[in-house]
N, C-alpha and C positions, 0 to 999 in steps of 0.2 A: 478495456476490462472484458476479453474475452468469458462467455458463458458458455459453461461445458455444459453437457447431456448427462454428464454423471450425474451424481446425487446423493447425499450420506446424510443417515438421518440429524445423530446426534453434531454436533460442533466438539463435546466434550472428547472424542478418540484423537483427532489430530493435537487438540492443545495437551493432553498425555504425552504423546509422543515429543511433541515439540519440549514441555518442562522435562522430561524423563533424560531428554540429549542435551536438553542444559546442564542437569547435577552430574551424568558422564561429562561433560566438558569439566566442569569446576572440580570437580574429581583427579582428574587428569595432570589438571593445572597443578592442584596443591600438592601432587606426590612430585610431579615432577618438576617444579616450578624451574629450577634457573638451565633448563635445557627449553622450558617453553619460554623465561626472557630472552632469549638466544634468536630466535627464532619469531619473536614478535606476542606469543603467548596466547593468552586468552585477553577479548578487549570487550569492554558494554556500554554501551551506546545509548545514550536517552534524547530522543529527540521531541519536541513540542512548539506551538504556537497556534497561529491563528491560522484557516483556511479558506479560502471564498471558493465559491461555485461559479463560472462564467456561461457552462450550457450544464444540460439532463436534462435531453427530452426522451421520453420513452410513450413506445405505442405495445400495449399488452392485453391481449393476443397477439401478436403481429399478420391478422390473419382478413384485415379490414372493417372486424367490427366492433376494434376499439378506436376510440381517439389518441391522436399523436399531439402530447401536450410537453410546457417544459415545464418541471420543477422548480428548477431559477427563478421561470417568472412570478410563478404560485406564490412560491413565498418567500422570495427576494434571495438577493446574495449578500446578506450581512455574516459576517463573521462566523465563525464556529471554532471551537480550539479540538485538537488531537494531539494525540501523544503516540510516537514510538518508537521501539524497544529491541536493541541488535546486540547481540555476541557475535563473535568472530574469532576463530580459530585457526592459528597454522601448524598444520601437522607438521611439514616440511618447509621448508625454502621457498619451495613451490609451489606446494600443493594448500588449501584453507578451504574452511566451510563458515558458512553465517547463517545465522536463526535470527526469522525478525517477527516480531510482534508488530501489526499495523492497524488496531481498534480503527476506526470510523464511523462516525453518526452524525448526518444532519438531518436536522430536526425544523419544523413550520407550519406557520398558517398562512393562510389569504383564502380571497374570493375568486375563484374563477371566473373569466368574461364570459365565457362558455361552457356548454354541459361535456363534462367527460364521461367518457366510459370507459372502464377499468376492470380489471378482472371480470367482467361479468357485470359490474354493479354500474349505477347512474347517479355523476354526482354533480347537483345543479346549480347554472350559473347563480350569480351574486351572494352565496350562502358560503361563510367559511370552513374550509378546507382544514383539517390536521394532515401534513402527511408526514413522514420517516423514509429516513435513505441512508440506508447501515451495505457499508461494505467493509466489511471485517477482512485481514488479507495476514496469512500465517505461509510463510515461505522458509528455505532451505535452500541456500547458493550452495554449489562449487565452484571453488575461483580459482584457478591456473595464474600464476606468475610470472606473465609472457616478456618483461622486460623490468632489469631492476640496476637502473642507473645512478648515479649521483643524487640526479636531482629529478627525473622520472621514474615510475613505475605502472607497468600497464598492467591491470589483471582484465583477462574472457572468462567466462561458467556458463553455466546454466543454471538457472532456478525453478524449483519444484512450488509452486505456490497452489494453495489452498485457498479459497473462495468464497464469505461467507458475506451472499449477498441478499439485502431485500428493499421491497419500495411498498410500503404501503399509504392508503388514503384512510380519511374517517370523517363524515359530516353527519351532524345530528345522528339519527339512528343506524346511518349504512357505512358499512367500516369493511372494506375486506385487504391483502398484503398477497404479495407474490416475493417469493422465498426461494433462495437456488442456493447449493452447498457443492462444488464441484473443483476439481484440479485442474492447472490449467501450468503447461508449459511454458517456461520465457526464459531468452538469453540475454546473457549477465553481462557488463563490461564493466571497466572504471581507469580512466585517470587520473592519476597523481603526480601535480609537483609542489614541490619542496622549493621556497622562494630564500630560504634564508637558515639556522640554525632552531627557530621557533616556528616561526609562517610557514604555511602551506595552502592549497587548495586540492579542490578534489570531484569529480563529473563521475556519477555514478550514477548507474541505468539499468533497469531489469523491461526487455522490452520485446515486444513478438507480432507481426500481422500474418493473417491468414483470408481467406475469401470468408468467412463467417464473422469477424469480427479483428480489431487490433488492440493493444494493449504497451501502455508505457509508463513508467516511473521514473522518473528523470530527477535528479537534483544536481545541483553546484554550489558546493560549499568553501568557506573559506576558514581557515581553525588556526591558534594558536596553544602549540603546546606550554601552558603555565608551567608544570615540572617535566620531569623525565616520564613519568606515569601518567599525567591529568593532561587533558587540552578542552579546549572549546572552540566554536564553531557557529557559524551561523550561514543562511544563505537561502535559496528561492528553490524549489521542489514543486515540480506538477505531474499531475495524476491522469491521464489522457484517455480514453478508448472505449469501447462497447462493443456489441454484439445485433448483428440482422441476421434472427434467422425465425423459423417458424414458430414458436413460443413467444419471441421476445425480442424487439427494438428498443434499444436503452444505450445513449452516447452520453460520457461528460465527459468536462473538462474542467478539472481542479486545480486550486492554486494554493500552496504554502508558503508561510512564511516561519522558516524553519529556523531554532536554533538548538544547541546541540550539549550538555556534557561527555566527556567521555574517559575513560579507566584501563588502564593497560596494568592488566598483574603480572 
């Protein structure tokens, strides 16, 4: 999970933009509907289930005089559910774009064995902890049609994602949150095969390393088309990456267990 240096105030201008390219898609769709089922159309995507956390350790400041603690351990890795949310568009044959919606929040308590310090603030061992860890994530692929077989299909892109991250702590009276809003580049791939006339499976990735930090979204899914329009889908998604640089040490490593409806008009 790459942390960019940008920074935007509101969250409200990219989700405009994102709903505003939804209803031009659906627009689209309905004028020109049986040239976009030709073509694969317009598709929406709802994905949910449960998530665990396996690491999140973060040290903030990264600058030595905070502590470098984990999350996970704070307050365990019991479950948490998420939901999201993709359209998908083929202009061409070739050519498609996707818009996802990816909410995120986990949410706990515990004792720390140890005093942290955090933002600035000191928060003391054996005294329970509130903390939050929202990584919101609003993206736009372009996906290329590199191969479209029988029973394969490769799409490469790249994806523009949007960033809406924070960690905050809170114990009795001292409560402070470090908050980052920024873009962050990643290239897109995905495999598809087709096992049968209904079953399929599918390895889809948005993902990028750089010397400041690396970033992956990985899933593999397995889906059966119910009609000609519906399928469903289910399968294991994780969430991988962080950022070392001078503001902010923050790695995890997330695990879904994902399932899926989905609508082709």
């Amino acid at each position: 999970m790459l942390v960019s240096q940008h920074s935007f105030d509101p969250i409200a201008r990219p989700c405009i933009i994102i709903i505003s390219a939804m209803l031009v898609l659906l627009m689209q769709s309905s004028v020109s509907h049986a040239a976009a089922s030709q073509l694969g159309g317009l598709r929406i995507d709802v994905e949910a289930g449960p998530i665990w956390q396996s690491r999140n350790d973060v040290e903030i400041p990264n600058d030595g005089t905070a502590t470098r603690f984990s999350l996970a351990d704070l307050i365990g890795n019991a479950p948490s559910l998420f939901y999201r949310i993709s359209l998908a568009y083929d202009l061409t044959e070739r050519h498609g774009f996707r818009l996802l919606l990816a909410p995120l929040t986990i949410s706990g308590s515990g004792s720390p064995l140890d005093t942290i310090n955090f933002e600035g603030r000191t928060f003391e061992k054996g005294i329970p902890v509130d903390a939050e860890y929202r990584f919101n994530s609003y993206r736009l692929t372009y996906r290329y049609l590199l191969h479209n077989g029988e029973r394969w299909r490769w799409h490469i892109g790249f994806t523009a994602k949007i960033r809406d991250a924070k960690i905050s702590l809170s114990q009795l009276a001292t409560s402070t949150a470090n908050s980052n809003v920024g873009f962050v580049p990643l290239f897109h791939f995905s495999i598809e095969w087709k096992s049968s006339k209904r079953w399929w499976a599918v390895l889809d990735a948005d993902a990028l390393a750089a010397p400041q930090g690396r970033a992956e979204d990985v899933a593999f899914r397995i889906g059966y088309d119910v009609t000609d329009n519906m399928y469903l889908s289910a399968g294991y998604r994780m969430l991988e990456g962080g950022a070392d640089v001078d503001d902010v040490y923050t790695f995890a490593w997330l695990h879904y267990a994902a399932a899926a409806v989905g609508y082709r008009f």
